[in-house]
C-alpha positions in Angstrom: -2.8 31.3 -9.2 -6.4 30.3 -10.8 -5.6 27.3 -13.1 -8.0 26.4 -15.5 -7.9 22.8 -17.3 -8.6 21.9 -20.7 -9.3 18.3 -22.1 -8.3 18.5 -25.9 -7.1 16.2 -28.4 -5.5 18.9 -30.5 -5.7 17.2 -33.5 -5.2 19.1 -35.3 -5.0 22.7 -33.3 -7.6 24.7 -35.0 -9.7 28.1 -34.7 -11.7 26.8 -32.0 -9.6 26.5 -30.0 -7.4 29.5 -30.0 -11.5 30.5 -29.1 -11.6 28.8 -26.2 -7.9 30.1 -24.8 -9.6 33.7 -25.3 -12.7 33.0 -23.7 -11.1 31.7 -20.6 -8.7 34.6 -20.6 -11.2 37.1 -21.3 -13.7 35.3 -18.2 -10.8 35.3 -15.2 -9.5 38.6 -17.1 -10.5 40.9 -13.5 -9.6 38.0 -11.4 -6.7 39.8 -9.5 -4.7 36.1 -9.6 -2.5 34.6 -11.8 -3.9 32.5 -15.3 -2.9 29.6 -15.9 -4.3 27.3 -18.3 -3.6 23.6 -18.7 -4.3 21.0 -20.8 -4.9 17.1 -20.4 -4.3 16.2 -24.4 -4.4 12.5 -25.7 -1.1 10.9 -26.5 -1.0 8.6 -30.0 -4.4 7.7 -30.1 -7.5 9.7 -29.9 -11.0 9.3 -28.6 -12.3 8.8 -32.7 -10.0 5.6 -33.0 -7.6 6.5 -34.8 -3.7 7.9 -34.7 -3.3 11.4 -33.9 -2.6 13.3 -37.1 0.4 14.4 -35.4 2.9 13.5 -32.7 1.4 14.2 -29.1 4.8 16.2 -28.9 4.3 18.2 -32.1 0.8 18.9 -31.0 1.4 19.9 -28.0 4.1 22.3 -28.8 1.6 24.0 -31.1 -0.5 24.2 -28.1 1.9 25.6 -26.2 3.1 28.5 -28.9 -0.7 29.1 -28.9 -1.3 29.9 -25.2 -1.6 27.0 -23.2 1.0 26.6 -20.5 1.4 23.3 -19.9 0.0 20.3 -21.9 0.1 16.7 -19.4 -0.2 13.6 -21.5 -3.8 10.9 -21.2 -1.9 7.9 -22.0 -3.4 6.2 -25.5 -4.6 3.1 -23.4 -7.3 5.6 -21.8 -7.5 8.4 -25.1 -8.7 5.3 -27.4 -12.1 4.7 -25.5 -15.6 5.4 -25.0 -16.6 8.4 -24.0 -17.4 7.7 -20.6 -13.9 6.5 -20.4 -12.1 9.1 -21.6 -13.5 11.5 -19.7 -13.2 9.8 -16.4 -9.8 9.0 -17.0 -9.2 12.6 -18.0 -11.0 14.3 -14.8 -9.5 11.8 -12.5 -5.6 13.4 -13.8 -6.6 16.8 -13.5 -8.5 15.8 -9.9 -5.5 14.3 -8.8 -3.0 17.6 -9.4 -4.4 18.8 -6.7 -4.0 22.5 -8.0 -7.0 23.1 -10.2 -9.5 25.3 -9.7 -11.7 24.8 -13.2 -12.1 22.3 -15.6 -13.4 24.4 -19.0 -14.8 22.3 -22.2 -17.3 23.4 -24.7 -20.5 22.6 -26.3 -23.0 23.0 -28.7 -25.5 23.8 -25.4 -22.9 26.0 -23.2 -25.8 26.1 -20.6 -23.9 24.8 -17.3 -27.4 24.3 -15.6 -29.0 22.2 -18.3 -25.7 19.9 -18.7 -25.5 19.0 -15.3 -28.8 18.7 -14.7 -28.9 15.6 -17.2 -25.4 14.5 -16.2 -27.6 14.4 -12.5 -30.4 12.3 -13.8 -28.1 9.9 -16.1 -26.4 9.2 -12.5 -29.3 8.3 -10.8 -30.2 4.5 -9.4 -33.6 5.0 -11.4 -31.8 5.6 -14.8 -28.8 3.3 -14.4 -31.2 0.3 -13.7 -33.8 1.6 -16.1 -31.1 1.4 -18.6 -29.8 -1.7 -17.7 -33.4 -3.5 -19.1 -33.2 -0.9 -22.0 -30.0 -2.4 -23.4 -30.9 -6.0 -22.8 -34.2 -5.2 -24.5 -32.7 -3.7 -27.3 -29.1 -4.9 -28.4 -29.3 -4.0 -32.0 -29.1 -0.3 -30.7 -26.0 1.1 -29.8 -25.3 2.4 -26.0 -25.6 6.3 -26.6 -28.6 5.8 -28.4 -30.3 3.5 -26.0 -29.2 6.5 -23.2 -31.0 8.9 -25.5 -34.2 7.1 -26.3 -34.5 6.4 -22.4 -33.9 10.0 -21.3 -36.3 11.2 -24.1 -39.0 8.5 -22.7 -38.5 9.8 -18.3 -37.7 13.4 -18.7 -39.0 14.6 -22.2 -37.8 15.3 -26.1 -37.6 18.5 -25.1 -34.8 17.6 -22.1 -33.2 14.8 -24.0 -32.1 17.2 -26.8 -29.0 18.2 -24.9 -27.6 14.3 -26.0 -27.5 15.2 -29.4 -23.9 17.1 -29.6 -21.2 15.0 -29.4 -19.5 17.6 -27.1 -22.5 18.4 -25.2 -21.9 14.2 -24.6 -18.5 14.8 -23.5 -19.3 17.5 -21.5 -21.8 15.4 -19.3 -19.5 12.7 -19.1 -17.0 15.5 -17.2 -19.8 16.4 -15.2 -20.4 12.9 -14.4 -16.9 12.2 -13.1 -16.4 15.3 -11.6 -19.5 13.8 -9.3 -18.5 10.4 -9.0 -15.2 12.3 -8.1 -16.7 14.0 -5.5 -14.4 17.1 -6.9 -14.0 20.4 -5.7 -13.4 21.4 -9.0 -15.6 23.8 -10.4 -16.9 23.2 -14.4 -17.1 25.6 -17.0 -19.0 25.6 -20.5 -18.4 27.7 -23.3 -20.8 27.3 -25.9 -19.2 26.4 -29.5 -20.4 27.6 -33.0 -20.4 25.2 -36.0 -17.8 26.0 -37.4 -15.6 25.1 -34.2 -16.4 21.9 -34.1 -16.5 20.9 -37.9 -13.1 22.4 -39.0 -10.8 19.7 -37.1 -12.5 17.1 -39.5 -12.6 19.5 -42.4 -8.7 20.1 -41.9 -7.7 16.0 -41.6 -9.5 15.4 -44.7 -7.9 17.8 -46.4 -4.5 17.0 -45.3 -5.6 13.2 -46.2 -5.8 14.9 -49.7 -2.8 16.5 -50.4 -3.0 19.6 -52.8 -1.3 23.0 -53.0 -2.3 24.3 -49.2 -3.8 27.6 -49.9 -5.9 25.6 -53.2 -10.2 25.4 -52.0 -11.3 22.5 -51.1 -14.7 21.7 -52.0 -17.3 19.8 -50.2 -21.1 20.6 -50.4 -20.1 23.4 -52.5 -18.7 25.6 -50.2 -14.5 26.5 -50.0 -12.3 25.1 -47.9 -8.7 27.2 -47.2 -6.5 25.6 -44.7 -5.3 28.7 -43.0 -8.8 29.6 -42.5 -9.3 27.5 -40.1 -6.0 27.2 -38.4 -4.4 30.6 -36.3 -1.4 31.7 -37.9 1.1 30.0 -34.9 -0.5 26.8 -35.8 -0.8 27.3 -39.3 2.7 27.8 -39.8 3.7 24.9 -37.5 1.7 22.5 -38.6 2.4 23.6 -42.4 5.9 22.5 -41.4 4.8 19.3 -40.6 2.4 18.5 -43.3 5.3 19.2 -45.8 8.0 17.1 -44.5 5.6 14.2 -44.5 5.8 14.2 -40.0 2.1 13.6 -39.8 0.2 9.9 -39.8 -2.5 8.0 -41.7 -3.9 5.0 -39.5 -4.6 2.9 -43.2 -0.5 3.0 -43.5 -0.4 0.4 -41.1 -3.3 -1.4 -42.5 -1.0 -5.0 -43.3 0.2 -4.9 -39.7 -2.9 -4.8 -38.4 -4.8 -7.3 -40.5 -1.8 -9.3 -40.0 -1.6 -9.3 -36.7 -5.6 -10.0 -36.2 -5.6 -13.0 -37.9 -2.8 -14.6 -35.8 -5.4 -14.1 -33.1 -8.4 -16.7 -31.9 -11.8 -15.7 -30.4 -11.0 -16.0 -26.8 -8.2 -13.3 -27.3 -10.0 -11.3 -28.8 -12.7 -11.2 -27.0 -10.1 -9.9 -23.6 -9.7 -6.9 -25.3 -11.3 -3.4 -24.6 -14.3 -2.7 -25.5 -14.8 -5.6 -27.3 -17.5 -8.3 -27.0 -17.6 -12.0 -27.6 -19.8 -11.7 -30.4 -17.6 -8.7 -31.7 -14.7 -11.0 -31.5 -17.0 -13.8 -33.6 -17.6 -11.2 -35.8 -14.1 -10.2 -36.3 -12.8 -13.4 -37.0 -15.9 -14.0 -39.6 -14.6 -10.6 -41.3 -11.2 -11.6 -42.1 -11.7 -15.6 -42.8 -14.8 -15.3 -45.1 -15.2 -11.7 -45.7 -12.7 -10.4 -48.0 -11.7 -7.8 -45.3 -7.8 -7.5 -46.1 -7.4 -3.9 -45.5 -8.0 -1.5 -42.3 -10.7 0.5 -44.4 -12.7 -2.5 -45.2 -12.6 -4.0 -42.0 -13.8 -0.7 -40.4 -16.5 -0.6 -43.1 -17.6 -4.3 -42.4 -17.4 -4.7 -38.4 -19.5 -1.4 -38.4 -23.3 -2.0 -38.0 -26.2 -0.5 -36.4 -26.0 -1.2 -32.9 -21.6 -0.1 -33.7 -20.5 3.3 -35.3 -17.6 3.7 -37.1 -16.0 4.9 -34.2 -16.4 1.9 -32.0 -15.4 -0.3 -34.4 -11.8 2.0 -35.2 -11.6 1.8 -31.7 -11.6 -2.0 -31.1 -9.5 -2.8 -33.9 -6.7 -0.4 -32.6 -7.1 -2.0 -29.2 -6.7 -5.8 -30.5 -3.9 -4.4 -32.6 -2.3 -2.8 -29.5 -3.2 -5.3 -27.1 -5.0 -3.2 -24.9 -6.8 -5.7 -22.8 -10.3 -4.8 -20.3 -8.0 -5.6 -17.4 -6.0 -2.0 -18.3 -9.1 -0.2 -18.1 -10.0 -1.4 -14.3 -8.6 1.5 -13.0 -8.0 4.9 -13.7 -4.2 6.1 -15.1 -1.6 6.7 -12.4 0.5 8.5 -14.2 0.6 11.6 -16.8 3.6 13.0 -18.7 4.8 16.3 -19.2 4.6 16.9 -22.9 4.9 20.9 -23.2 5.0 23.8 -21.0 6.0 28.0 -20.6 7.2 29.5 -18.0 4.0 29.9 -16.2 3.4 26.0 -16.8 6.9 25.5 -15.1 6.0 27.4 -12.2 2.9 25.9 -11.8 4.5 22.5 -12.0 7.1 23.1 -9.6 4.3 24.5 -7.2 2.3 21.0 -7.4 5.2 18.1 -7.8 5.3 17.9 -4.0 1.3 17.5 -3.5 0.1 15.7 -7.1 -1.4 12.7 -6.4 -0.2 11.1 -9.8 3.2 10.8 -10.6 3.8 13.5 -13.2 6.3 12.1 -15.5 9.2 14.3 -17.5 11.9 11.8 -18.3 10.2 8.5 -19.8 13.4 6.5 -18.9 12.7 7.2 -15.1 10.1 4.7 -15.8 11.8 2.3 -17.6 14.5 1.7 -15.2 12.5 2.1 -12.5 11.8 -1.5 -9.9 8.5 -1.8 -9.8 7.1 -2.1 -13.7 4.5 -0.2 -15.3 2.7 -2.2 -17.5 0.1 0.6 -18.3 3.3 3.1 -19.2 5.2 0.1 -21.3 2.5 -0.4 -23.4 2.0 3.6 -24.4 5.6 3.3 -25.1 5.2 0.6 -27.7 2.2 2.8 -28.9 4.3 5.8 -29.8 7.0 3.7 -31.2 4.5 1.9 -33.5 3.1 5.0 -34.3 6.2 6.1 -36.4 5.7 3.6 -38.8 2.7 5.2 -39.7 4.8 8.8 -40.3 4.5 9.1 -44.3 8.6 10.5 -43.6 10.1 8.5 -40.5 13.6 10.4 -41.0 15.1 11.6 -38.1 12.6 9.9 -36.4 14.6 8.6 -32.4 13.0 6.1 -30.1 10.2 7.5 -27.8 12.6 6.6 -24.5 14.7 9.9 -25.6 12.1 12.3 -25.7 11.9 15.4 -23.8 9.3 18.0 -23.0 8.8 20.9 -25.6 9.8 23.9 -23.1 8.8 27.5 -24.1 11.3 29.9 -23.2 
């Protein structure tokens, strides 16, 4: 076998990445071996801060019916972070199967040589300590753009324009850990067009939106068509879901979470991920005397200039979630089977014995297990909770009954 690993969010499945499943299959196409491509694909929450559009088991069965063979969970505690994070927490699963040969992501660069090259230089003593006094000099900036303006100022404009892409980020960071690692695994970069990485944005907005699906949606002027951007597999999947209402908004829990952050004082808050002590001042300041008393206001009002949007989605979900920094002190230790073929069977089957994570397919084998997971209890109240943000929770079971999507 040559297994190739993906780290995807899937959210939705979209034309890009149907791309990347060809390009790997048309790169290993005169290997002699055995393809097999995997995925690492973040549970309820994703790496924006917010709830996955759809289930991690919907998406992953779209995944599945569109050529990947097996999809292993990144639990939400990990998925809702930094990049930095995320990525390490992603490598580290897919380092620990002990049966990957490549890890394959894309960028706006797709120049392997010039990615880790910088991934390299971020790593180095010089930079980390050079970037410790740049952040303490400058804390109105936030921490990507501090890393930028300090690359620019060692290695050049020129060099430092490879931080601009948020996947060309991403895809550092997974060169990063794949060092810190000290991983055999071998990385692979395809380069993406613009129209890859704007359509997963496009499509949520449109879904937020609802209209007739195949009516254009206009921004900037130029047509939007759902099944444009979607491969017919996932278009007809997801079409399914986006009419019987099985897909999420994270405003429709907006009175939970406001209600649930002002039972909370400053010293709490300020245990959570990714959270400050003046963040937690802030927050507190937000909902007593700024009229925040819905999720989108809140986001709008916590976010500033050293804080995108992003960050601040992602500290409210933690605080709402009660994912603390202790959680984050180590790596996940566990992944869950969420989808697989045949061939993702096989391949399972081939590493159960040698994995160096437990690889999870019946979530009550955790449950009644002795010795407690705290990590795996607490993404089991986040897939619960995410139901209540389903706009159609019918049918909906609890997330201790759930079984791997299996394509036969």
């Amino acid at each position: 076998m040559t297994v190739v690993a993906i780290i995807a969010e899937y959210n939705p499945f979209h034309s890009g990445h149907l791309y990347q499943i060809r390009k790997i299959r048309e790169i290993f196409q005169d290997s002699g071996s055995d393809l097999v491509i995997i995925s690492i694909m973040s549970g309820s929450l994703v790496q924006r801060g917010e709830l996955a559009l759809f289930s991690k088991y919907d998406r992953a069965k779209t995944a599945v019916e569109s050529g990947i063979d097996l999809i292993l969970e990144l639990p939400s505690v990990y998925s809702n972070s930094p990049a930095n994070i995320f990525a390490f927490s992603a490598v580290n699963i897919i380092n620990k199967l002990s049966g990957v040969d490549y890890i394959c992501f894309g960028s706006e660069s797709g120049d392997i040589n010039i990615l880790d090259s910088a991934a390299g230089k971020i790593m180095s003593p010089e930079f980390e300590q050079k970037l410790t006094e740049t952040i303490k000099a400058n804390k109105n900036k936030g921490y990507a753009k501090n890393i930028y303006d300090l690359f620019g100022k060692l290695y050049g404009e020129e060099k430092a324009a490879v931080l601009n892409g948020s996947n060309n980020i991403l895809a550092i960071e997974y060169l990063k850990a794949l060092k810190k690692l000290d991983s055999k695994i071998k990385p692979l970069a395809i380069k993406r067009t613009g129209a890859d990485f704007k359509s997963a944005g496009y499509i949520r907005e449109f879904i937020a939106n609802p209209r007739p699906t195949d009516t254009p949606f206009t921004e900037g002027g130029s047509g939007f068509v759902l099944k444009d951007f979607i491969p017919e597999e996932a278009y007809k999947l997801s079409l399914e879901l986006i009419n019987s209402g099985k897909f999420t908004q994270t405003r429709n829990l907006s009175c939970a979470i406001i209600s649930h952050l002002n039972r909370l004082e400053v010293p709490e808050i300020a245990g959570i991920a990714d959270v400050s002590a003046g963040d937690a001042y802030k927050i507190k300041r937000l909902l007593g005397f700024g009229n925040c008393f819905d999720y989108d206001t809140l986001v709008k009002n916590l976010a500033a200039k050293h804080i995108s949007r992003s960050s601040a989605r992602r500290m409210i979900l933690n605080i709402f979630f009660g994912i603390t920094k202790e959680m984050r002190l180590t790596p996940p230790d566990f992944t869950a089977v969420l989808a697989l073929n045949q061939k993702g069977g096989r391949f399972l089957n081939k590493i159960k014995k040698t994995a160096n994570i437990k690889i999870i397919t019946k979530p009550s084998v955790m449950i009644n297990d002795n010795n407690k997971n705290i990590i795996y209890e607490k993404n089991l109240f986040i897939d619960n909770t995410f139901k209540l943000a389903l706009f159609n929770k019918d049918g909906e079971t609890g997330e201790i009954r759930r079984k791997p999507y299996r394509l036969i």
